[in-house]
N, C-alpha and C positions, 0 to 999 in steps of 0.2 A: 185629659185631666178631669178629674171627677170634680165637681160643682159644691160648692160647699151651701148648705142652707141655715135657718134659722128657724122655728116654729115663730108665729103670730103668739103663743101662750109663752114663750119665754122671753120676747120681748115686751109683751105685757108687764113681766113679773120686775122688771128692771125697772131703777129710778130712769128721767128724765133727760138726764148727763151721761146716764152709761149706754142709752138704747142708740143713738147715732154712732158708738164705737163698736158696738156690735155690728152696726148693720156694715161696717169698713173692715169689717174683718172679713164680712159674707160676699159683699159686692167691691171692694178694692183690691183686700188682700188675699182673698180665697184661703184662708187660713182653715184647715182643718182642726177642731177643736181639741182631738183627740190624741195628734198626734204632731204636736207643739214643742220640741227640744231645746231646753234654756243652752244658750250657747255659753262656751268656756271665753274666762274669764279672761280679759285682756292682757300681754304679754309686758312684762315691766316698761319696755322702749311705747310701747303704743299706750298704756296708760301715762304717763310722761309726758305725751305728746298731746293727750288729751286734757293734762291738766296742764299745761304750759297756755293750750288756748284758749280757757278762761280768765289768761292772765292775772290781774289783783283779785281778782273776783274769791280766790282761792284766800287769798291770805285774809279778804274781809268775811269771808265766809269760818273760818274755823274759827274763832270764839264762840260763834252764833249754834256752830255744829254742838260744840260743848254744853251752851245753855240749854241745847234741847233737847238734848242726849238726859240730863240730869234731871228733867224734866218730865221723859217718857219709861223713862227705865225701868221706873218702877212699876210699870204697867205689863212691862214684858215684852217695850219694842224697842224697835234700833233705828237708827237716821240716816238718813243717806242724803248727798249732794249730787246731783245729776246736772248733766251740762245738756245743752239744747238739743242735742238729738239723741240721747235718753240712754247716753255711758255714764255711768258709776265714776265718780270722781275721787272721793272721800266717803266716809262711812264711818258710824260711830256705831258700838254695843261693848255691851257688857261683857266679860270671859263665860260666864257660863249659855250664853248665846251664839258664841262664834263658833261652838259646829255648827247649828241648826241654820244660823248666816251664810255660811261658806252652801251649805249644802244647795239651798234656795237662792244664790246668788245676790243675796243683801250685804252684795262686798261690792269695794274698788273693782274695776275694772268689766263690771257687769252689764253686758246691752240691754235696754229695757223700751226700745223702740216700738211702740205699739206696731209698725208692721212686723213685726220680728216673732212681737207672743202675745199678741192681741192687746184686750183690755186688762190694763194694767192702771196701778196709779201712775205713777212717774209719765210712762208713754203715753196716756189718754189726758193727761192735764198737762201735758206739753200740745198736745193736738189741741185740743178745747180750751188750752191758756184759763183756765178756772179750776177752782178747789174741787178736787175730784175725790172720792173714797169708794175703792174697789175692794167687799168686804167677802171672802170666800165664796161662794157659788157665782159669783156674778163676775169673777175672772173671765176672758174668753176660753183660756186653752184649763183642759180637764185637769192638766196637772200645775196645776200653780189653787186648786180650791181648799187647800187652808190654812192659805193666806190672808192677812189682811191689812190693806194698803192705803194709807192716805198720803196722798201730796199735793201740793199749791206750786204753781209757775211763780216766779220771781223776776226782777226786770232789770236792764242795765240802765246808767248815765244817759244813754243814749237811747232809752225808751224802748232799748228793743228788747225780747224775751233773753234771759240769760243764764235761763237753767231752770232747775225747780228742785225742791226740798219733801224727803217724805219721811213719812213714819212707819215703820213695817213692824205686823208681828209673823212668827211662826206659827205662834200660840195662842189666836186671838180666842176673848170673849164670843161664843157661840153670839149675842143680839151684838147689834151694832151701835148700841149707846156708850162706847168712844171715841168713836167716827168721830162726833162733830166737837167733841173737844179739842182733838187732835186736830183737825181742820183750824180752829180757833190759834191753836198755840200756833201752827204753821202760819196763819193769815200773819202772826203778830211779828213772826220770823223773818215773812216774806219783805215786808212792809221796812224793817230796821236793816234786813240787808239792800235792801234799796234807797232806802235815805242815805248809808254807809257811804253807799258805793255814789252817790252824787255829789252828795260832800267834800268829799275826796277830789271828783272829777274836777268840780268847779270851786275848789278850796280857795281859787285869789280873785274869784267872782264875789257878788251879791246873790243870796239864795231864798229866795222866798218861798215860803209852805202856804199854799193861799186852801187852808183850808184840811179839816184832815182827810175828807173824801172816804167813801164808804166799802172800797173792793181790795183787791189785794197790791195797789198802785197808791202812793201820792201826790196830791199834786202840786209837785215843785216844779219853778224858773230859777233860773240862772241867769241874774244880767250884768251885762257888760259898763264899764263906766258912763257908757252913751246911754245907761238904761235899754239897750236891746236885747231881749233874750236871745242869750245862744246857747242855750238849755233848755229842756223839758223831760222830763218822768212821762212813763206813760201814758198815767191820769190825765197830765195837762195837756198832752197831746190828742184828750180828746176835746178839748176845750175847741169851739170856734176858731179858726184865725191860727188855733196852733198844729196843726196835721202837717207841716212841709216847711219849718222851721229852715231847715236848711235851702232851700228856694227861694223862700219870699221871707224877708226879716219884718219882726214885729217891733217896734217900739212900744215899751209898759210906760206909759206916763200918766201920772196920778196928775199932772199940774192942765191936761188938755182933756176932758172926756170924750170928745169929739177923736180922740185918735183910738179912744179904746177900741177893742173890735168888739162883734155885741157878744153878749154872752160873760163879758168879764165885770159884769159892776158886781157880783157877787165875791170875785176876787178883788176886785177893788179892795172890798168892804171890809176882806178878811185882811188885806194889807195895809190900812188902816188902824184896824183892832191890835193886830199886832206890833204896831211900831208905836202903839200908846200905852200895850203896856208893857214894852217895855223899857218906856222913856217914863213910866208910872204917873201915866195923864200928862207928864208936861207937854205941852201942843207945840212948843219951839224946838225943842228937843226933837219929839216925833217928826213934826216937818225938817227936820234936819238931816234927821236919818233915811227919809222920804228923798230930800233930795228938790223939795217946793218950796215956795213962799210959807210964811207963817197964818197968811191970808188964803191963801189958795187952800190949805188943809181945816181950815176951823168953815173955810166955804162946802168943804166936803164932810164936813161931822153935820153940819147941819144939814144939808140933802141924803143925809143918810138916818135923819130923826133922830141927831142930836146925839151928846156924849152917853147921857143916859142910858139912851139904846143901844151906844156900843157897846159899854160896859156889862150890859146883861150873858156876854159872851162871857165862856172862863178861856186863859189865855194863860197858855207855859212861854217864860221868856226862854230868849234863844238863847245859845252861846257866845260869849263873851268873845272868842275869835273871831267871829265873825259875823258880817251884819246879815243878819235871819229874821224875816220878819219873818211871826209865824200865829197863826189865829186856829182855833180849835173849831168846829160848826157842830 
């Protein structure tokens, strides 16, 4: 088997995100660059099958497909849903894009697995779980170079990876200054099918947004009427105390700090913010919704430097269905 290589000056030429999927094409996958064959497009029974195991994820997903679709269109790309091991699930474009889609496999049923055709978006931000944008020459394989690909991972209920979302052209802009817009709209995509899809999960829970957190994860709890979380998003799962939810149970109590685990008096803070406004400052109200003493919470505005300082937060109330405390940072 012939050895596949890499020059030092082409990994130079690469961002920072795309040089470690190179080097997995060279030293994992021995992928020859040149001679890379997009595979045919999956058979109705096994596309079916791959979208049956995504389960809801599917039905929360297409309205989202349609906002983004209406939103890239006119740029001259199309959307695609991938499920976690980087088949084509859904896909959106326009009519006058569906040869140029079909041809380049930015259709349903399309494998997009980075060992399969190297560095790709879909496949390499499924590997790297980060917004990736894989813009012509910097494809692995020779024939996928004018293309241009951005996608973002997306996460389930259950904090675990559940696919990812991209933007493809056939016809891109020679510079890459719509890379990171498209990166942007995808982040904003990513983020509301994750909220969606927790919501849903834990719809006769308590759900708390402790914060809106800065990457493509939020960070939500779910608790239980004991106040134990038996939820977490990603995000929160990178919180202290919460990596093994399912192992060791946390109790969230705002009425003991001494139970918090460390790491949480910033979610405290934001759970807090949130259940004042939107109880609209009433401290009885909040502590009600809180689930404390009326004493125990005006004990906690004030080791927090007072109403005042809460208030300097801006704060969306939550949903009427459901109790959401939710604080913006």
């Amino acid at each position: 088997m012939t050895r596949v290589t890499v020059s030092d000056s082409q990994l130079a030429a690469l961002s920072a995100r795309l040089r470690p999927s190179w080097l997995r094409c060279v030293n994992e996958y021995n992928l020859p660059a040149s001679a890379i064959a997009l595979d045919t497009l999956l058979c109705a029974a096994e596309l079916r099958q791959a979208r049956a195991r995504m389960g809801v994820t599917m039905r929360i997903c297409d309205p989202e497909l349609d906002r983004l679709q209406a939103i890239v269109s006119t740029l001259d790309y199309n959307v695609l849903l991938a499920d976690p091991q980087g088949i084509v699930v859904a896909h959106r474009e326009e009519a006058p894009q569906e040869k140029g889609c079909r041809r380049w496999r930015l259709w349903s049923g399309a494998n997009w697995n980075e060992a399969r055709v190297g560095t790709n978006g879909i496949g390499t931000c499924l590997v790297e779980q980060v917004p990736v944008t894989v813009h012509r020459e910097q494809h692995w394989s020779m024939g996928l170079r004018y293309l241009s690909c951005s996608a973002v991972p997306f996460y389930g209920p259950d904090g675990q990876l559940a696919g990812a979302l991209d933007a493809s052209s056939t016809r891109p802009d020679p510079s890459e200054r719509i890379s990171t817009m498209m990166e942007a709209v995808l982040i904003d995509a990513a983020r509301r099918l994750e909220r969606r899809s927790f919501l849903e999960a834990f719809r006769a829970h308590t759900v708390i947004l402790m914060g809106e957190g800065s990457g493509i994860s939020l960070p939500m709890v779910a608790l239980d009427e004991s106040r134990t979380i038996v939820g977490a998003t990603f995000a929160a799962r990178r919180l202290p105390g919460l990596g093994d939810l399912e192992k060791h149970g946390v109790r969230f109590d705002l009425g003991s700090a001494a139970e918090l685990t460390p790491g949480f008096e910033e979610a405290e803070r934001g759970v807090v913010q949130g259940a004042l406004a939107m109880c609209q400052g009433r401290v009885t109200a909040a502590a009600d919704l809180l689930g404390v003493s009326r004493s125990t919470l005006h004990r906690k505005i004030k080791a927090m430097g007072g109403r005042n300082n809460l208030a300097r937060m801006t704060v969306r109330p939550a949903p009427r269905a459901q109790r959401v405390a939710v604080a913006q940072s």
